[in-house]
C-alpha positions in Angstrom: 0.0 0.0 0.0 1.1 3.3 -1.1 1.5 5.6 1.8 1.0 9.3 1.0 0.9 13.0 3.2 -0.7 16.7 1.9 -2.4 18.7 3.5 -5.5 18.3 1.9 -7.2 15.5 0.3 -10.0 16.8 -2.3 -12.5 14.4 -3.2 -13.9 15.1 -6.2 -12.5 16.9 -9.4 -15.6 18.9 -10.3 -16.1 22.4 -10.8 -16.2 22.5 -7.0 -13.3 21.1 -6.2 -11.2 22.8 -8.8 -12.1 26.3 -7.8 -11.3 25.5 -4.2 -7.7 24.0 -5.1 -7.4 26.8 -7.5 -8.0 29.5 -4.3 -6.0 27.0 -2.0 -2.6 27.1 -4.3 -2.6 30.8 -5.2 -3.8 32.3 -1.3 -1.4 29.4 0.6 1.4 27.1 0.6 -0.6 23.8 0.7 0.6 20.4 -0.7 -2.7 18.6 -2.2 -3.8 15.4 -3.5 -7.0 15.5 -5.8 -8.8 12.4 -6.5 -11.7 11.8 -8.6 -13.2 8.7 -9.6 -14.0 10.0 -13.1 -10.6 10.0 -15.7 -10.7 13.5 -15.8 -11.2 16.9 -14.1 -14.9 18.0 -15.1 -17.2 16.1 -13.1 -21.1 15.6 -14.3 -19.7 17.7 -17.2 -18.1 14.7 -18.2 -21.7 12.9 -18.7 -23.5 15.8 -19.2 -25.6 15.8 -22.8 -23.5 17.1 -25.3 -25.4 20.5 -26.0 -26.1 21.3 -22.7 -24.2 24.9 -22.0 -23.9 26.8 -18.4 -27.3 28.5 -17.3 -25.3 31.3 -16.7 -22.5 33.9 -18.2 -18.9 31.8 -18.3 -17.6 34.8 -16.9 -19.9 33.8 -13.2 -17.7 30.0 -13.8 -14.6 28.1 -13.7 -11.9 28.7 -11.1 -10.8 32.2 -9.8 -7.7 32.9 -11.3 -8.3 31.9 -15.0 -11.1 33.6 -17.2 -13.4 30.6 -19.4 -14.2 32.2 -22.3 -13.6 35.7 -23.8 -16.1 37.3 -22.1 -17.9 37.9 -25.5 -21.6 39.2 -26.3 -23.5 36.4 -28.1 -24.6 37.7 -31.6 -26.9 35.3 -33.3 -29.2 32.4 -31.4 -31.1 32.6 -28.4 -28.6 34.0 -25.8 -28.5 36.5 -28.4 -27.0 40.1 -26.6 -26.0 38.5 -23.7 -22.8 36.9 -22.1 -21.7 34.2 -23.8 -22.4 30.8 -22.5 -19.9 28.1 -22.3 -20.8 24.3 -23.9 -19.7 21.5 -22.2 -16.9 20.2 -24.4 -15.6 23.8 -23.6 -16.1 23.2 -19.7 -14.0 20.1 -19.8 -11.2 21.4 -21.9 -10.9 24.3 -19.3 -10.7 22.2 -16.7 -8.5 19.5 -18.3 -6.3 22.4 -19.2 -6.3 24.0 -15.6 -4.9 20.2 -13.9 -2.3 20.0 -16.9 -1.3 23.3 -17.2 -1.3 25.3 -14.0 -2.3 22.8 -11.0 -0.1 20.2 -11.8 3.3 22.4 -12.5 3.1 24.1 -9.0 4.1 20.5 -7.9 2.0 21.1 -5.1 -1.0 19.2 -6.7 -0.8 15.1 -6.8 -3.8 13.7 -9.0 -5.2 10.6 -9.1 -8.4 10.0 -11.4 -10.3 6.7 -11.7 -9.7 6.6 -7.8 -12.5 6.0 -5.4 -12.3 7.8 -2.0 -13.1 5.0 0.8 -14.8 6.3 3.7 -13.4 5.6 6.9 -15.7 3.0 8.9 -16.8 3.9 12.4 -14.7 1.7 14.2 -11.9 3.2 12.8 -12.7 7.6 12.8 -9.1 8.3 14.0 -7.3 5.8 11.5 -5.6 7.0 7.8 -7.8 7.8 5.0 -7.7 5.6 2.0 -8.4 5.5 -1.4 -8.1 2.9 -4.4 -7.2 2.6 -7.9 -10.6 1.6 -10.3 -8.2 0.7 -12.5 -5.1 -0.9 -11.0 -6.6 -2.2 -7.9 -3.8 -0.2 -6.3 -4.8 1.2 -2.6 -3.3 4.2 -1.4 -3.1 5.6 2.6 -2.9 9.3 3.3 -2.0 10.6 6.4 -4.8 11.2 9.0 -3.1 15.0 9.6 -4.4 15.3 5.9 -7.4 17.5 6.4 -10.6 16.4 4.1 -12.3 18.4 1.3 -15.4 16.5 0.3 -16.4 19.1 -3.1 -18.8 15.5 -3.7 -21.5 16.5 -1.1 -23.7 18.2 -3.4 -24.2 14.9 -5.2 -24.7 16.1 -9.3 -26.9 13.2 -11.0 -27.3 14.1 -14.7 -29.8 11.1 -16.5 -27.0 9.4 -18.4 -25.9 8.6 -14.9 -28.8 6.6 -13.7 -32.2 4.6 -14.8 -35.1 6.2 -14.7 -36.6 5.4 -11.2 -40.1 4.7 -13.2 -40.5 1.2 -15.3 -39.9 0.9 -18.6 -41.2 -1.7 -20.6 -39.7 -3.8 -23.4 -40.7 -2.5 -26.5 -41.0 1.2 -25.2 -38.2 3.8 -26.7 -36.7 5.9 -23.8 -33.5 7.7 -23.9 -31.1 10.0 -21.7 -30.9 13.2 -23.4 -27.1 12.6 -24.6 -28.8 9.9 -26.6 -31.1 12.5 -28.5 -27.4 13.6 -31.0 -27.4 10.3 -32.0 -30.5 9.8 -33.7 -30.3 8.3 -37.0 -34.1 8.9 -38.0 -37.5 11.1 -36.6 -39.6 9.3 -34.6 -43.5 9.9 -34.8 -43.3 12.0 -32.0 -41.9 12.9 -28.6 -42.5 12.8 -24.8 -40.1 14.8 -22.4 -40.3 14.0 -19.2 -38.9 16.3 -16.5 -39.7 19.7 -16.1 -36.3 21.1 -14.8 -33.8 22.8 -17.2 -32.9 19.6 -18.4 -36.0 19.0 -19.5 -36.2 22.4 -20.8 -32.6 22.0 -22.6 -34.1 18.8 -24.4 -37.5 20.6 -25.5 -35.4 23.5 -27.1 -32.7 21.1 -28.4 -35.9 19.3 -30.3 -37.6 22.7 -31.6 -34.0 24.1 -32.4 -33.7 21.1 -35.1 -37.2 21.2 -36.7 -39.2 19.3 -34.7 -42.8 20.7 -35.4 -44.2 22.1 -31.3 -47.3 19.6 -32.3 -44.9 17.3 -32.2 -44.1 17.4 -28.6 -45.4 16.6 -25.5 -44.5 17.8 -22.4 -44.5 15.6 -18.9 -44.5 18.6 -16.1 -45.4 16.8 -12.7 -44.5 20.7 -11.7 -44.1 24.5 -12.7 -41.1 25.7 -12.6 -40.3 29.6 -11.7 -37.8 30.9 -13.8 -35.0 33.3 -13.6 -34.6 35.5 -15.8 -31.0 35.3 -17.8 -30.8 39.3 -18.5 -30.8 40.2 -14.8 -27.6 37.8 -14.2 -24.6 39.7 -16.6 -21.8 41.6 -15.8 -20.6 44.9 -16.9 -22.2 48.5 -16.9 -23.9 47.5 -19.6 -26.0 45.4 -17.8 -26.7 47.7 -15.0 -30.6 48.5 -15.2 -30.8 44.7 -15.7 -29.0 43.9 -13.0 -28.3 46.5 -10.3 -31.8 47.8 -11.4 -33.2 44.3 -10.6 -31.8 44.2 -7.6 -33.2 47.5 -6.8 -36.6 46.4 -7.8 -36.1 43.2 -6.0 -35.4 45.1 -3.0 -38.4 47.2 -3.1 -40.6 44.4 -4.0 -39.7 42.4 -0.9 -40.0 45.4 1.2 -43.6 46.1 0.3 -44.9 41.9 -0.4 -47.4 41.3 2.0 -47.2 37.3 2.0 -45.1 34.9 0.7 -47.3 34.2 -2.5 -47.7 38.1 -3.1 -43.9 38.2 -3.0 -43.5 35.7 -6.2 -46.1 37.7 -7.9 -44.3 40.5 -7.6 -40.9 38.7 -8.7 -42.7 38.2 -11.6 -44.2 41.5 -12.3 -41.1 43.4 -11.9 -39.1 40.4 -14.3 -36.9 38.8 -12.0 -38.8 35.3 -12.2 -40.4 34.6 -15.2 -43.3 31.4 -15.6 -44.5 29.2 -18.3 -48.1 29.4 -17.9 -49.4 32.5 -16.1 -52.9 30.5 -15.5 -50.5 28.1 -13.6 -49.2 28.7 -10.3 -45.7 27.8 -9.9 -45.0 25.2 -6.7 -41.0 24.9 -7.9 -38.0 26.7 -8.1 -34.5 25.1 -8.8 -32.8 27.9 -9.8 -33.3 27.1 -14.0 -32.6 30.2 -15.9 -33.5 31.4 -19.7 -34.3 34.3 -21.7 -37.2 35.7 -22.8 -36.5 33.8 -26.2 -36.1 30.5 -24.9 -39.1 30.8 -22.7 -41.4 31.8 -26.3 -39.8 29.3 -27.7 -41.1 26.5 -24.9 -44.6 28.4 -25.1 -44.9 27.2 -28.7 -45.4 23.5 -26.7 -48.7 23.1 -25.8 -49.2 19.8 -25.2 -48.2 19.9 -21.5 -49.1 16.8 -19.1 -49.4 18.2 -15.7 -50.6 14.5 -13.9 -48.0 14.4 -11.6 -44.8 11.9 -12.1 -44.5 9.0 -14.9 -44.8 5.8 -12.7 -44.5 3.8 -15.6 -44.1 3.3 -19.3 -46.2 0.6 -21.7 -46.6 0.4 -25.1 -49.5 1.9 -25.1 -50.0 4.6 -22.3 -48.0 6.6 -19.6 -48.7 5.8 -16.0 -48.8 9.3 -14.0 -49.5 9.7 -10.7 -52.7 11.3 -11.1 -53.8 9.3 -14.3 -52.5 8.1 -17.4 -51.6 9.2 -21.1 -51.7 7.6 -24.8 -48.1 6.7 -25.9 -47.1 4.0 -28.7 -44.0 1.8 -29.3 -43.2 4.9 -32.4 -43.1 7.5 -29.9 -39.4 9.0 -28.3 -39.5 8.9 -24.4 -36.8 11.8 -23.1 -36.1 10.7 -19.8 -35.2 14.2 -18.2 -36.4 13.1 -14.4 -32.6 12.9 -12.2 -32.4 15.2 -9.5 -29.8 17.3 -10.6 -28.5 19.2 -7.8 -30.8 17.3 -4.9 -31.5 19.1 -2.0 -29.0 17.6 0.8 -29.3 18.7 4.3 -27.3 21.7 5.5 -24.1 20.5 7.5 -21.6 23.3 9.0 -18.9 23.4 6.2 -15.8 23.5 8.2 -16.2 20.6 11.4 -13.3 18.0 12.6 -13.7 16.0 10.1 -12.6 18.2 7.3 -15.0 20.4 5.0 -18.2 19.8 2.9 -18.3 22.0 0.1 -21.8 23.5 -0.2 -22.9 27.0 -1.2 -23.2 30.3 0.6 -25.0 31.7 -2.1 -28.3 30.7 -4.0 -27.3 28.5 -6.9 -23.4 29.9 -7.1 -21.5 26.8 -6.3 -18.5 27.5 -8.0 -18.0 30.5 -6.7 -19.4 29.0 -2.9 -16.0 26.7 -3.3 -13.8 29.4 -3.8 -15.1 31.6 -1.6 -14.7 28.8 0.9 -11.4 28.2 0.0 -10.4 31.8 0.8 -12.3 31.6 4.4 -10.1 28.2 5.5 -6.8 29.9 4.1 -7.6 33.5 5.9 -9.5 32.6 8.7 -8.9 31.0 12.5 -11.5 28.9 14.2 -14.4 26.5 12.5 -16.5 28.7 14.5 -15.6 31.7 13.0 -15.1 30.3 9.6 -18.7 28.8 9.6 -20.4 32.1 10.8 -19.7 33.8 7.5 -20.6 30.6 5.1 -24.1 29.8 6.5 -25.5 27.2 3.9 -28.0 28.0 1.8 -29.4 24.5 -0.1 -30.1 24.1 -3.1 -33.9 25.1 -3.7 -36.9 23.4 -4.6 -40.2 24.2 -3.8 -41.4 28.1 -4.6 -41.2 29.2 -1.2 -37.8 28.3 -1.2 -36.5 31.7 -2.9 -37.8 33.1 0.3 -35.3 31.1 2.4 -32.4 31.5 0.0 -33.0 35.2 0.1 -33.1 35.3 3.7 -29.6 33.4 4.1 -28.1 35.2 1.2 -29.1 38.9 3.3 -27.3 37.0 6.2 -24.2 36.1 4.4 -24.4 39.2 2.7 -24.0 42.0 5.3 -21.5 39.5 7.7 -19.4 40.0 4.5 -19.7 43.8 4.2 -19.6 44.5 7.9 -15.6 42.8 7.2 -13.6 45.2 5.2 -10.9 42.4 3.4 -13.7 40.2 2.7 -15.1 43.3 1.1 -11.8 43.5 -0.6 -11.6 39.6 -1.4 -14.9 39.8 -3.2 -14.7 43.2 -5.1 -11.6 41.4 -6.6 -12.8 38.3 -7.0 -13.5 36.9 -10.6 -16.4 34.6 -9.5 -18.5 36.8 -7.4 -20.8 38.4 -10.6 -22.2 40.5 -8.3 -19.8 42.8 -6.7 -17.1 44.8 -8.4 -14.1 46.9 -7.7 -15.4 50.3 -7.5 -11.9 51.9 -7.0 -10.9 50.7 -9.9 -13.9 50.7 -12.0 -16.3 54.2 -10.7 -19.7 53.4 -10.9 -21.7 55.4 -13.6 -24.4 57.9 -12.3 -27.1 55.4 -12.9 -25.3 52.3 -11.0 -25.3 55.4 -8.1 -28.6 56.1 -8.3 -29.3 52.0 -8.0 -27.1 51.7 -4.9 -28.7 54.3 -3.3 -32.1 52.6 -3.8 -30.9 49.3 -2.6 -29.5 50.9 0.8 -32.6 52.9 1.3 -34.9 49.8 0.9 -32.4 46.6 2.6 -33.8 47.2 6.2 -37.0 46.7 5.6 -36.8 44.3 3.1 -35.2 42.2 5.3 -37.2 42.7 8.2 -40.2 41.5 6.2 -38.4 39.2 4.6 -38.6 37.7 8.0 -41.8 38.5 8.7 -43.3 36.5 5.4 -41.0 33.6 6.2 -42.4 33.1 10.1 -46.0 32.9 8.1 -44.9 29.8 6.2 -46.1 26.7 7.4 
């Protein structure tokens, strides 16, 4: 057995885990071993479908130190005006390029892919940790001064990963969507099932190449709310967008008199868009599109809102609150894993190491780093988990409400710390603060800020408020 030391072990090579080492090796000294079962840095990017592309500007992604992309303004398609958004063969050539390039030359960075981390059992807590090969058989022992970095605890599942959890029978065509590039002839029609942005991705994929709307059906067991992709860019540019949304957000909160009122108002002022305004939305995961993509999804109107698929014949779907026609010609989608699930909120720094997770709604890339810079600039666990509060992953509607009331938390511990200040204003991950020393804001971005200050008090205090009326 292979004995090895670092300082840190990171399980997991995903974006997580590479923005964290990427803070660790440029704010520290650390020695750190990286392991990752997959063979190559990327994570769920590595089975992600391949035209899936981040939700949000590639300038809000990747690791702090190195820019993905060129920061250019999309000119033709459906992002068109906004930031560009990096595909996922991009994603993993960034991140391949990152290990080979820059992590791996410091010599501070050992990397072992096709490993699997093996948890210590609990008769043994205070032994080594251990990991083995997935190819060689190899085991390896680190040293149990090594302080853990789980960046695995948010637990991606993209479909190619998994079966659907609903049965299939023989005869009956259903596919991940990677499956969907490598059709060879149309089918008579389709069914998508999954109502997250992966099932959105796959409907806009199929409309994007031809398919005819009529051709389309849509299982939603919920609505979804929807951000809205213009209110998340950087630059001045952006800033009634963006610092204007913000300010409207602000306001909005401020004067919502229940929770429900406060998504309505979301949605009047264009923060969160909907697909059916006769339909209340009862989720939120965080999916974001523009105003195209969302027309373009309206043109489906075959929606199937009976709850989940519990199983697929020949001849019908099987939902929970009835069934649906199908035929052994039709295209099953299955768009149903979890994504990001919603995994209980655990302090991120403990004795036993550090759970990645984020400290601000839906960042998690920039959550890691952030981390990162709190273990190498910070004492205690107790002061290092007072400024990263989790806030999970959402899912029902009334979560924005939660993640909004965390984020305020976060937030003003943050600005009531002058080098955090500094750390963020500087930082290439954190879309939404910016180096005014460096960069003046304009007199509209002023006028913004102003508005924001004058409504944050009370907009947290009834953010409260709403909150303690939710059951």
């Amino acid at each position: 057995m292979t004995k090895l030391h670092a300082d840190y072990m990171v399980v997991g090579t995903g974006a997580m885990g590479m923005a964290f080492t990427d803070v660790m090796l440029n704010e520290t000294n650390a020695n750190i071993l990286m392991i990752d079962k997959r063979h190559r840095p990327g994570g769920h990017w590595n089975d992600a479908y391949p035209y899936v592309r981040l939700h949000q500007p590639s300038a809000f992604y990747g690791v702090n130190s190195t820019k993905l992309g060129n920061d250019r303004i999309d000119t033709q398609g459906w992002n068109q005006g906004l930031y560009e958004l990096a595909s996922s063969g991009e994603v993993c050539a960034y991140f391949d390029q990152l290990m080979q390039q820059q992590f791996l030359p410091t010599g501070r960075v050992q990397y072992f892919p096709m490993c699997e981390y093996l948890p210590k059992q609990a008769s043994t807590q205070n032994g080594p940790q251990r990991f083995r090969s997935q190819v060689s058989g190899e085991e390896y022992e680190v040293d149990e001064s090594t302080k853990l970095v789980d960046a695995t605890y948010m637990n991606v599942v993209v479909p190619s990963m998994r079966k659907p959890k609903y049965q299939v029978a023989q005869g009956v065509r259903c596919i991940p969507p990677n499956e969907l590039t490598k059709l060879a002839a149309p089918a008579k029609d389709y069914v998508v099932i999954g109502a997250g942005k992966t099932g959105m991705d796959a409907c806009l994929w199929l409309l994007g190449n031809g398919v005819a709307p009529a051709s389309i059906r849509w299982v939603m067991p919920r609505d979804s709310w929807m951000l809205d992709r213009k209110n998340i860019q950087p630059g001045p540019e952006f800033a009634d967008s963006f610092l204007g949304g913000v300010a409207r957000q602000s306001e909005a909160v401020a004067q919502a008199t229940s929770p429900e009122d406060l998504l309505a108002k979301m949605h009047a002022i264009g923060w969160l868009l909907r697909f059916d305004d006769k339909v209340e939305p009862s989720m939120y995961r965080c999916a974001t599109v523009t105003t195209t993509e969302l027309q373009q999804l309206q043109r489906i109107t075959q929606i199937i809102r009976q709850g989940k698929v519990l199983s697929l014949s020949p001849t019908q779907i099987e939902l929970e609150q009835g069934v649906a026609p199908t035929s052994t010609e039709t295209l099953h989608i299955d768009c149903t894993a979890d994504g990001l699930a919603r995994r209980p909120a655990t302090p991120i720094f403990s004795d036993e190491g550090l759970k990645l997770q984020s400290v601000r709604t839906c960042q998690q890339v920039f959550s890691a780093a952030f981390i990162a810079h709190i273990e190498a600039a910070y004492g205690s666990d107790e002061e290092k988990n007072a400024l990263t509060q989790v806030v999970p992953h959402p899912d029902s509607a009334l979560d924005f409400l939660h993640c909004a009331l965390v984020n305020d938390i976060n937030g003003a511990n943050w600005a009531a710390d002058p080098a955090l200040t500094n750390w963020l204003q500087k930082a290439r991950l954190d879309g939404f603060s910016r180096d005014f020393a460096a960069v003046p804001p304009t007199q509209e971005e002023q006028q913004y800020m102003q508005r924001i200050g004058a409504t944050a008090p009370a907009a947290s205090a009834n953010l409260k408020r709403l909150i303690a009326t939710i059951n």
